[in-house]
N, C-alpha and C positions, 0 to 999 in steps of 0.2 A: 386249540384243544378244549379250553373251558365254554368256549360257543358252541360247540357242537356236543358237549354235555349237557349243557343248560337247553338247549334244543329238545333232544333225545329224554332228558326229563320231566315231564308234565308238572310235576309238582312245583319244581324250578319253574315252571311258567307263572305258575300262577301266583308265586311270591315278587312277580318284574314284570308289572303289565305292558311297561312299554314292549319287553320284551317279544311279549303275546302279540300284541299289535305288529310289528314288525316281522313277527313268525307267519301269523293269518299274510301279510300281505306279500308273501313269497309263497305261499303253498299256493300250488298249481290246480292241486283237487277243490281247494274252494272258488278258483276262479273260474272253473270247469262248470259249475254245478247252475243250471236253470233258475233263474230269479220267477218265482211267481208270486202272487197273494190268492190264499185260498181262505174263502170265508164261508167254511161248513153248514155255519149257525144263521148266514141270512135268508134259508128258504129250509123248510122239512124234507129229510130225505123221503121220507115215508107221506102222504097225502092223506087225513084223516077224512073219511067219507063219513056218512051219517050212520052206515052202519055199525062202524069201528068206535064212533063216538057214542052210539047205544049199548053196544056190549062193553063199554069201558064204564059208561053209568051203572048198566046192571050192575057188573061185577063190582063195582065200588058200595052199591046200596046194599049186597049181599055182605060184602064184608061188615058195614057198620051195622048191618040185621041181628048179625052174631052179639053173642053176650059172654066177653070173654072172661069175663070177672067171675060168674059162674065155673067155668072150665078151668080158672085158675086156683077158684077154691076147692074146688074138688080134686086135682093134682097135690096141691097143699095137703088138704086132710087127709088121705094115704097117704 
């Protein structure tokens, strides 16, 4: 009775790791599930072309063209 509480309780797991351990190695849904390694970050999903890399400079030199310190004293002052 008190195994199959401690089971049905998550919280109980997590106070009895061995528990954990022994719980993961009976559950059938984790032995089911596909082992893969997926590594997102070693190539761009997206391909920067020269174009995309030009309108990212524009837009970057237009931002720092702004003078915001202006636009923040003027919000200020009203």
């Amino acid at each position: 009775m008190k195994d199959t509480t401690i089971a049905i309780n998550p919280f109980s797991l997590m106070m009895e790791p061995e528990l954990v351990l022994q719980t993961m190695e009976r559950s059938l849904q984790l032995r089911g599930l596909r082992r893969r390694k997926l590594r997102p970050l070693d190539k761009p999903l997206i391909p920067y072309t020269q174009e995309a890399l030009a309108a990212q400079a524009a837009y970057d030199a237009a931002i720092d063209a702004e003078d915001f310190e202006d636009m923040a004293n003027s919000y200020l002052l009203n």
